[in-house]
N, C-alpha and C positions, 0 to 999 in steps of 0.2 A: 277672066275679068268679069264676064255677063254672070257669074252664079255671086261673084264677089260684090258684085252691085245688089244682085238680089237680096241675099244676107245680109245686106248694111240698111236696103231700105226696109226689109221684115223684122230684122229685129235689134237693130238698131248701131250706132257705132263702135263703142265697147265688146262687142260680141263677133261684128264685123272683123274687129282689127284684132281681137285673140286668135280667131282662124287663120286670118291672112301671115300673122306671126308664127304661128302653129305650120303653115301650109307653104312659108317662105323667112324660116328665118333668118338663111344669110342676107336677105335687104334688111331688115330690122338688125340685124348685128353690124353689119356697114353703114346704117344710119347713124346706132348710139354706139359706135366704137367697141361691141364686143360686150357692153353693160346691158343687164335685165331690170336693171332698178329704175333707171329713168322712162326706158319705153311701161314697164308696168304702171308707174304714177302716174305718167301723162294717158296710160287710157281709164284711170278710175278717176282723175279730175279733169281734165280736158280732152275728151277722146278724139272731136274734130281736128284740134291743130295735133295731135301726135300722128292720126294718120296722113293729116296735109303734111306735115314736116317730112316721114318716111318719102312718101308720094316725091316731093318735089330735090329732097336730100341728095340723092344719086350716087356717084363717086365724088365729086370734089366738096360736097357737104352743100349747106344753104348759105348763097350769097342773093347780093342784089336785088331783081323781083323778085326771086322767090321768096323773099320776106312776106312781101305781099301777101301770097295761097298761107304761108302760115297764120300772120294777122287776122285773115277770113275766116280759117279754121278758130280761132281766137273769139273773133266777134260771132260764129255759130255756136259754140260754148256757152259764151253770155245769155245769148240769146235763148240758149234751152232752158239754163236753168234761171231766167226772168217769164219766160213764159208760162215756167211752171209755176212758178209763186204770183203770175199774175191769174194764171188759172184757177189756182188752190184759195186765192184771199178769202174769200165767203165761208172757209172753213178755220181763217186765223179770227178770232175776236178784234184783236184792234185794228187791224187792216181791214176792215168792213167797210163795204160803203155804203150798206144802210146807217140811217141817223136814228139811236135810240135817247130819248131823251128823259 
């Protein structure tokens, strides 16, 4: 789990949770029921909630709080790709906050 941490924080989620799929795929096949198409989608547009989802799934699937860790995984999502368009604005013309007049 400590090299699987490492990998998630060098180089980032998506890449993380390909290995871990690669390195454990009976949990990710008992997550998405034996489907490749849902855990692939959820790590090219939401990679936080698909690995919170695997993470908290287990055998009897996500009830109750574990909605919650998905959620968060959810609101970590947003939050990347807001950060990154609040990062990049200075490079979109109309989203600029200088004032040209």
């Amino acid at each position: 789990m400590c090299c699987f941490l490492t990998i998630l924080l060098l180089l980032g989620p998506r890449v993380g949770g390909a290995i871990w799929w690669l390195a454990r795929p009976l949990i990710w096949s008992t997550a998405f029921n034996g489907s490749w198409f849902w855990p692939l989608l959820g790590l090219i547009f939401l990679p936080w909630a698909t690995l919170m989802y695997v993470l908290v799934s287990g055998n009897g699937g996500v009830t109750g709080f574990e909605w919650v860790w998905v959620g968060l995984g959810v609101l970590a999502d947003i939050a990347s790709y807001g950060g990154g368009g609040y990062g990049n604005r200075e490079h979109i013309p109309m989203y600029s906050t200088t004032k040209t007049l």
